[in-house]
C-alpha positions in Angstrom: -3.9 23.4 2.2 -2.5 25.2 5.4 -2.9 22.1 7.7 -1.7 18.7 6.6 -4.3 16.8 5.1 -6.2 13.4 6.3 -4.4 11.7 3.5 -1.2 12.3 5.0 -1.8 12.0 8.3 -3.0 8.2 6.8 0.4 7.8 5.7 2.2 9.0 9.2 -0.5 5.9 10.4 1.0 3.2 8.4 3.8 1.9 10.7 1.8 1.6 13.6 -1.1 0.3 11.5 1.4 -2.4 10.2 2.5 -3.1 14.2 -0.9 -3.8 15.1 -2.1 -5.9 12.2 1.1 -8.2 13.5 -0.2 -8.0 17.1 -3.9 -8.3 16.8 -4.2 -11.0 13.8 -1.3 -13.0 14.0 -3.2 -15.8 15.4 -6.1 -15.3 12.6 -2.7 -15.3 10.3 -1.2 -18.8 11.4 -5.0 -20.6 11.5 -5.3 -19.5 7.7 -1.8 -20.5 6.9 -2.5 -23.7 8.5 -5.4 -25.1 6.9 -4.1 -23.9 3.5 -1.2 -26.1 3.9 -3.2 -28.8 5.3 -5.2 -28.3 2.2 -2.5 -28.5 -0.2 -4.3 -27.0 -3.0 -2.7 -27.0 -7.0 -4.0 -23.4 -7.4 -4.8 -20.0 -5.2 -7.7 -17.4 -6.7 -7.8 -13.4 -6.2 -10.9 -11.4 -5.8 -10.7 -8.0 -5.8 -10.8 -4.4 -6.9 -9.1 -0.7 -6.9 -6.1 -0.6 -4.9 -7.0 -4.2 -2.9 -6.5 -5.9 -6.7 -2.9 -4.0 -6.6 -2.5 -6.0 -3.2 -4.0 -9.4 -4.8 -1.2 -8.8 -7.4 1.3 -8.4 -4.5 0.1 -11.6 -3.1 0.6 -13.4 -6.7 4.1 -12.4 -6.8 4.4 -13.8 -3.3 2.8 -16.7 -3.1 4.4 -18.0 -6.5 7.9 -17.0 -5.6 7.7 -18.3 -2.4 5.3 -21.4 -2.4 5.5 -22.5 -6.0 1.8 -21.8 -6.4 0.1 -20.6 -9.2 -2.1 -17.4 -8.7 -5.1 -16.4 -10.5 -7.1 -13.4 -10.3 -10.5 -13.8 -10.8 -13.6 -11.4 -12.6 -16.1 -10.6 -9.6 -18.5 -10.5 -12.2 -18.0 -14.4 -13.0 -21.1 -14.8 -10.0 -22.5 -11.0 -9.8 -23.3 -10.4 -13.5 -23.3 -13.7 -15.4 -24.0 -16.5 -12.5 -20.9 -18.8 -14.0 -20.2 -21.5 -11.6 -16.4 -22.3 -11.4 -14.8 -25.1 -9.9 -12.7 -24.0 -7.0 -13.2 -26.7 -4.3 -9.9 -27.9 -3.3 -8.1 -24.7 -3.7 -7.6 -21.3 -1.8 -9.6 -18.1 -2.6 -8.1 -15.0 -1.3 -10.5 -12.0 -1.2 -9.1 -9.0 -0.4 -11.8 -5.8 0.1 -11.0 -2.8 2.8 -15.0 -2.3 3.2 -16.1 -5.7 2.5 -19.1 -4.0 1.1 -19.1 -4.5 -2.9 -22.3 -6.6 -3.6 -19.8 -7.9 -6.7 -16.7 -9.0 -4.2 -19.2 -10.5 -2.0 -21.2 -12.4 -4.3 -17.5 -14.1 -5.4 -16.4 -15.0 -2.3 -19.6 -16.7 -1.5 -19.4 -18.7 -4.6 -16.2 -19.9 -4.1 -17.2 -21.1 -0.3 -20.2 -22.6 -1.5 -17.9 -24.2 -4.4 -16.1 -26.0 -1.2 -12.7 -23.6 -1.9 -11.0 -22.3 1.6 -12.0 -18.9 1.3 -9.7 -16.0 3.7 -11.1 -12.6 3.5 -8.6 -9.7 4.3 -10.8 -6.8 5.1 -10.6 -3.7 7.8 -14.3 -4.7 8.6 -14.6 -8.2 10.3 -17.9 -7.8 11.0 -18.2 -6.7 7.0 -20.9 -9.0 4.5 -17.8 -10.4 3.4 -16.5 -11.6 6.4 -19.9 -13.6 6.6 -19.0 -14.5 3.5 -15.8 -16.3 3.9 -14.6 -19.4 5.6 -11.6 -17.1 7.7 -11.2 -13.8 8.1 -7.7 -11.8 8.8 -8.8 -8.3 10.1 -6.2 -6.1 8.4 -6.4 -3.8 11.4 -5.9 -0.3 9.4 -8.0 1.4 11.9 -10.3 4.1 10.7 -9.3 5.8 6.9 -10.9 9.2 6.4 -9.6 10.2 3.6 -11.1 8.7 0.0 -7.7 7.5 -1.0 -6.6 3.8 0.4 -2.8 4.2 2.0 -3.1 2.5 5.3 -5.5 -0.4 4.3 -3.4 -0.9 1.2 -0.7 -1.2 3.0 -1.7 -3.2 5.3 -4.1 -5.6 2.8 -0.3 -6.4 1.4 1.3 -7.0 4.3 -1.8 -9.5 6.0 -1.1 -11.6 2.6 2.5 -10.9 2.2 2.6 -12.8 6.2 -0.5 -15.2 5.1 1.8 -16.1 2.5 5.3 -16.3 5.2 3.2 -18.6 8.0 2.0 -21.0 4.9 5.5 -21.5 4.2 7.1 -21.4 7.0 9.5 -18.8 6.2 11.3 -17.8 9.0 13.6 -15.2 7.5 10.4 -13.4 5.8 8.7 -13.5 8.9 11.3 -11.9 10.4 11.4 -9.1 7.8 7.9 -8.5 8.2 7.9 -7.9 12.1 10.3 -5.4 11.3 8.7 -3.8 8.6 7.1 -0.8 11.3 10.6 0.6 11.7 11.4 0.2 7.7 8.1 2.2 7.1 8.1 4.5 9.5 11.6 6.1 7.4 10.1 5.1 4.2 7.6 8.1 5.0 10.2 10.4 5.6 12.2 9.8 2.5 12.6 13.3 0.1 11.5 12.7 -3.3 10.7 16.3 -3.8 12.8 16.6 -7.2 10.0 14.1 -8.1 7.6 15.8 -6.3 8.7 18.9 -8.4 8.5 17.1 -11.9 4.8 15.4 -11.3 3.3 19.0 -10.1 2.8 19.9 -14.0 2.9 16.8 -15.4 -0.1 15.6 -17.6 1.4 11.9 -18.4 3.5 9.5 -16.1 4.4 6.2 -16.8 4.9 4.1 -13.8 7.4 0.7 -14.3 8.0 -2.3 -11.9 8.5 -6.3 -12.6 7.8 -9.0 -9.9 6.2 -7.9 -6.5 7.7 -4.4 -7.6 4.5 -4.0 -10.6 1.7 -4.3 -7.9 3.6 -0.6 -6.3 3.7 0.5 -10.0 0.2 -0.3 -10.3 -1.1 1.2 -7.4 1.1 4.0 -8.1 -0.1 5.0 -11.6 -4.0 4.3 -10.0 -3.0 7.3 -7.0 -1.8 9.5 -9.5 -5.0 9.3 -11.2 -6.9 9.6 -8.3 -5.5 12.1 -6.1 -3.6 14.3 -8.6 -5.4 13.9 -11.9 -2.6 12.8 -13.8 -3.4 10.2 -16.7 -0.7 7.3 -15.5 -0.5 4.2 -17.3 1.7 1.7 -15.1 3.9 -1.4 -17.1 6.2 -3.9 -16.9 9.4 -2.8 -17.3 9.8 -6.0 -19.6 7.0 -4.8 -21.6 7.6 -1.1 -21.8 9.7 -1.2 -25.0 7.8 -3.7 -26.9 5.1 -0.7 -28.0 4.5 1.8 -25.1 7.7 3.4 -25.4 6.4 5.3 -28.9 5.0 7.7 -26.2 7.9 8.4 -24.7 9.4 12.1 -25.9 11.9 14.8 -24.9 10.8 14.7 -20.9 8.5 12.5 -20.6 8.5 11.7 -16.7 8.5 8.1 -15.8 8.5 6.3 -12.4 10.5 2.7 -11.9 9.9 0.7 -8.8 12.9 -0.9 -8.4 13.3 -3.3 -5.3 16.4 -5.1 -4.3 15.7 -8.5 -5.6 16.3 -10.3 -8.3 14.2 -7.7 -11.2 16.4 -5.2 -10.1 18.9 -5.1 -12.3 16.6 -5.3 -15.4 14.6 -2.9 -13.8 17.6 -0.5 -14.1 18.4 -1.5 -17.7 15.0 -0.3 -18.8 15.0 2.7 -17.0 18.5 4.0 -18.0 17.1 2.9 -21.8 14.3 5.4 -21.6 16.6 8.0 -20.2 18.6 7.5 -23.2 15.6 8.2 -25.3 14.9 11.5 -23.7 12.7 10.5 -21.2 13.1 11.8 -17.5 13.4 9.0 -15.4 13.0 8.4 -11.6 14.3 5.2 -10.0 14.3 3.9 -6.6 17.8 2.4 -7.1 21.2 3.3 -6.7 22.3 1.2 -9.7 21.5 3.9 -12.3 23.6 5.1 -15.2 21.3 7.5 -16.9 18.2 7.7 -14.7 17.7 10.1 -11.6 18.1 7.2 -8.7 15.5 8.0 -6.0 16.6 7.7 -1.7 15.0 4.3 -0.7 14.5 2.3 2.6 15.6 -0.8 2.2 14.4 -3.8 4.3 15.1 -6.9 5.5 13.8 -9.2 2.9 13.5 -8.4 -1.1 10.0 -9.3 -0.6 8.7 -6.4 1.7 11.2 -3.6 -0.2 8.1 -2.9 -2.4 6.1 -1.8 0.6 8.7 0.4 1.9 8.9 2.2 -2.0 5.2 2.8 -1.8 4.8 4.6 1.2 7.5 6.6 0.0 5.6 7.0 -2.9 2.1 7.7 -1.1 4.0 10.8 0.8 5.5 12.1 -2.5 2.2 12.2 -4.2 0.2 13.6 -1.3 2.8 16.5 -2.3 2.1 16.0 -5.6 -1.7 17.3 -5.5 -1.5 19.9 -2.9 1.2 21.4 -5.4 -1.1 21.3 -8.3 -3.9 22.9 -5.7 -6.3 19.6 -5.4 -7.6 18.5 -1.8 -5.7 15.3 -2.1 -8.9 13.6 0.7 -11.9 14.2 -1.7 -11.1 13.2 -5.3 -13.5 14.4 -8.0 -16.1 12.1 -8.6 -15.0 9.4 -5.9 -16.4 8.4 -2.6 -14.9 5.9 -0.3 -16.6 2.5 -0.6 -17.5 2.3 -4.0 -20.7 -0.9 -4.3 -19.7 -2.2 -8.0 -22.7 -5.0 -8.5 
């Protein structure tokens, strides 16, 4: 492709996407935040799918590290296919859904309202059937996205949770690193990962690695590679890599490890540098590395948006990635945009 394509133009969107999110839906932010702690509920649900399930997982990590909450995700087809009622009232139900479109996400999130739970839809469509659907909405603000591959509205699904999450708590310092996450991002997108770039371009298998809020990038990541670059990518803890996967893993096997600078990081590393022992060719977004080829990183300020910094790193890299292996990274085979699961 002579011109750059929608996808990466997408990308180049992200930091001022993230800067107006902050702006335009702070206040929808804080009024979520508020009745959730007014609530004080003993549990928070997840609804979603694709790329906005990566971000549910984000918000898991988050919300358990930071609030002491337990997180679970939940089946959209609980109330779509087999009309279970669960008992939700008292607790928080986070639906997360770019289009707000899916019959399936929908049905869910009017369950869980009509169950009594306190039910916050994150969506780039306020005016969406699942914004009718919910009890608050936080317009994630991504602006228009062209190009069949979420960047932008992934991006900033995470971050509308990530501060969801911050104003709940009242956690000044990760407030703080999320109002300067624009600046963070906008380098994050110009960071060179072409030896990676060079690796991936005839690569038919890719492991992707993270632990913590780092897995929901390695998630996400190994679903993009999929999607954009038809590479068969199977994304794993790094503290469940070894336990069985690893028999995969031969002479040059590439693998990806989202390493953030928190807490996993170290045996992030360790696993990393172990496969690299084993033959495998091994990428990680740390400096720490013995063995494995350390990838240049943005770090922010706060371990808890580092993993959003590595991904739109990532997204640039494997825009690369497909136009190198000659697919139109915007229109992936057999994929349209909103996709109605019932």
């Amino acid at each position: 492709m002579s011109t750059a394509s929608q996808m990466l133009k997408e990308i180049r969107e992200i930091p001022e996407a993230v800067a107006r999110l902050l702006d335009r839906s702070g206040a929808a932010i804080a009024t979520a935040a508020a009745e959730a702690r007014a609530l004080s509920p003993a549990f928070v649900a997840t609804v979603a799918r694709g790329s906005s399930d990566h971000a549910a997982t984000y918000l898991k990590y988050a919300c358990e590290l930071t609030l002491g909450l337990p997180v679970a995700s939940i089946g959209p087809s609980v109330a779509s296919i087999y009309h279970a009622p669960l008992r939700l009232a008292g607790g928080v139900c986070v639906v997360i859904s770019q289009s707000g479109k899916s019959p399936d996400i929908v049905e869910m999130a009017r369950a869980a309202t009509a169950d009594g739970a306190l039910t916050v839809a994150l969506t780039n469509d306020p005016a969406s059937p699942l914004a009718g659907a919910a009890g608050r909405v936080i317009d994630i603000a991504a602006g228009p996205e062209l190009s069949v591959a979420a960047t932008k509205t992934f991006v900033t699904s995470a971050v509308a949770a990530l501060a969801l999450v911050a104003e709940w708590a009242g956690d000044a310092p990760l407030l703080a690193g999320i109002h300067a996450l624009p600046g963070a991002l906008g380098r994050a997108a110009r960071a060179d990962w072409g030896a990676l770039t060079d690796r991936l371009a005839a690569a038919e298998s890719v492991f992707t690695l993270g632990r913590g809020p780092g897995f929901a990038m390695s998630g996400e990541a190994a679903l993009k590679l999929k999607e954009t670059c038809r590479i068969h990518a199977e994304t794993y803890s790094s503290a469940e890599v070894l336990h069985g996967p690893v028999s995969i893993v031969g002479q040059g096997f590439p693998v990806l490890a989202f390493a953030a600078a928190d807490a996993a990081e170290e045996s992030v590393v360790a696993v990393a540098d172990a496969l690299a022992g084993k033959g495998a060719e091994v990428f990680a977004t740390s400096d720490r590395v013995r063995r494995a080829r350390p990838l240049p990183v943005v770090r922010t300020d706060h371990p808890l948006t580092d993993p959003l910094a590595l991904i739109v790193s990532f997204y640039a890299m494997v825009e690369a990635v497909a136009r190198a292996r000659g697919i139109d990274p915007d229109r992936p085979r057999h994929l349209s945009k909103v996709t109605e699961t019932l």
